[in-house]
N, C-alpha and C positions, 0 to 999 in steps of 0.2 A: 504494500500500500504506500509506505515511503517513498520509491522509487517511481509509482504511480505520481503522486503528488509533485515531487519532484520533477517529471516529464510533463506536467500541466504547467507548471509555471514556467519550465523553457519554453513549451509551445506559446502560453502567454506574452510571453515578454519577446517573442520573435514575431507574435500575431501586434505586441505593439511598434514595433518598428518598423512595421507594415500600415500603422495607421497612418502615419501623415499621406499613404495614397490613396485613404479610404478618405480622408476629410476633402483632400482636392478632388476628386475623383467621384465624390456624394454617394459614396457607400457599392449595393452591388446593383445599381441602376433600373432600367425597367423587366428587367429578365429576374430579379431574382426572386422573391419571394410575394408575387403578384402585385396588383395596384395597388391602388385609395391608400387609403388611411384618415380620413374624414370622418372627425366625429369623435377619434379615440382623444383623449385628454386635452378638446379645442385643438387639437393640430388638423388643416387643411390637407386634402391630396396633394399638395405640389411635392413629391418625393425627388426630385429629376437632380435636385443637387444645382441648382441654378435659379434664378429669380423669375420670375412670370413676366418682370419687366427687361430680363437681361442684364441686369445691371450686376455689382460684385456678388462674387458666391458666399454662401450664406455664410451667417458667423455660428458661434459656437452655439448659439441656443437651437438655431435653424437645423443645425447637424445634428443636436441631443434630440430635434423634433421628428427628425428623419428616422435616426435609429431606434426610436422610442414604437414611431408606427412598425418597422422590421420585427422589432421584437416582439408586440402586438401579433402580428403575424404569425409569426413562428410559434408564438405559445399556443393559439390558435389551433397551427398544423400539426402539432405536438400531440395535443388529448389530454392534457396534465391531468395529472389527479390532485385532491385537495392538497396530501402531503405534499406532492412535487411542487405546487403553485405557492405555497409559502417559499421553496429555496431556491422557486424560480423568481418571485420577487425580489427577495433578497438580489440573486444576483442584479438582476435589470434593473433596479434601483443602481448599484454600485457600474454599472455601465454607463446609465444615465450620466450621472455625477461626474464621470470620468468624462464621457464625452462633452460635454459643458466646459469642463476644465482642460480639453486636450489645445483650444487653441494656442496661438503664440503666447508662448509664458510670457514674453518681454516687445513691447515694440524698440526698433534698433535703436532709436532717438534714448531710450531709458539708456539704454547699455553704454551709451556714447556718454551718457551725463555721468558714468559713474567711472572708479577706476579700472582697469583690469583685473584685479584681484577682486573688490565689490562684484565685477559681473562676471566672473568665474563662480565664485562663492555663493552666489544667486541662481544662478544655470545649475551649481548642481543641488546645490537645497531642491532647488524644482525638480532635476530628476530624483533626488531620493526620496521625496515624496510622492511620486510617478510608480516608482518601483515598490515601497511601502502598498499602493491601490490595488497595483498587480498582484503582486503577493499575497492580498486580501482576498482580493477578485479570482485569483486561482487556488485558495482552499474554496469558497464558494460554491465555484462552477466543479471543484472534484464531489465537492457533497451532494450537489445537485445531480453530476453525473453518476453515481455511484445508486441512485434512488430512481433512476431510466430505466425503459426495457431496453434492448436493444433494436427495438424498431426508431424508440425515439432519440436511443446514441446516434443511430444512422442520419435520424433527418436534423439533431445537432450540431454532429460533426459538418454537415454540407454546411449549413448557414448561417452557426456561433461565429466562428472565427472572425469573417468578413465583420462582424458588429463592433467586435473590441477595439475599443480607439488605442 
C-alpha cells in the first residue's frame, strides 16, 4: 500500500507539471467528457477554454469553473455511491482550490520590485506549498481510489489526470 501511495503522488506531481498545458490549453476541450455544464454551481456552458467575446483566456476562477463542471461530469459517469461521494468530495473540493490557486503565483512586475533572493525565497515558499496540496490531494484521491470498483478505476484513470492543475 506504501508503494501504492507513493506511485500516486509521482503520478500527481508529474500530472502537475503537466498543468500549466491544461490551464492554457482549457482542460481536455470538446471531446472529452461531453458538453454543458449549465446550471451546476451558477457556472455557464462556455467550457471551450476561451471567452465568448474572444478576448484573454480565462483566469483562474474561469479555469476552477471549467474543471468544476469536468468533474461534475465524471462523478456523474462514475455511479458513486454515498461512501464514495463523500471522498469524492473531498477530493474535488481540494482540486477546486488548487485550480483557483494554480495561476501565476507572481506577476513579473512583483519579482522585478523585489530582490533576487526575496523572489527566489517566494517562488519557492509557493512551490512548497504547491507540493504540500499535492501530497494532500494524492492521499485523497488513493482513498478514494482504493473504495472504486474497477469499472470506475477505469473510467478515472481516463479522465482524473487531465483535471489536476
Amino acid at each position: 500500500m506504501k508503494n501504492f501511495q507513493k506511485s500516486i503522488g509521482i503520478a500527481l506531481l508529474l500530472a502537475a507539471l503537466g498543468g500549466q498545458a491544461l490551464a492554457q490549453y482549457g482542460g481536455m476541450g470538446g471531446g472529452g467528457m461531453g458538453g454543458g455544464g449549465g446550471g451546476r454551481r451558477g457556472h455557464g456552458a462556455d467550457t471551450t477554454g476561451t471567452s465568448r467575446t474572444g478576448e484573454a483566456p480565462p483566469g483562474p476562477q474561469a479555469r476552477a469553473s471549467q474543471v468544476n463542471d469536468k468533474l461534475y461530469d465524471l462523478r456523474t459517469r462514475m455511479q458513486l455511491t454515498p461512501e464514495q461521494g463523500k471522498l469524492w468530495d473531498s477530493m474535488s473540493d481540494q482540486i477546486w482550490d488548487m485550480t483557483v490557486h494554480a495561476g501565476p503565483a507572481r506577476a513579473p512586475a512583483e519579482d522585478d520590485a523585489q530582490s533576487a533572493l526575496l523572489a527566489v525565497q517566494r517562488r519557492a515558499a509557493d512551490a512548497q506549498d504547491r507540493a504540500t496540496r499535492l501530497q494532500k490531494l494524492g492521499d485523497t484521491i488513493g482513498k478514494l481510489y482504493s473504495a472504486l470498483t474497477p469499472e470506475q478505476q477505469r473510467i478515472s484513470d481516463q479522465s482524473l489526470p487531465a483535471l489536476i492543475p
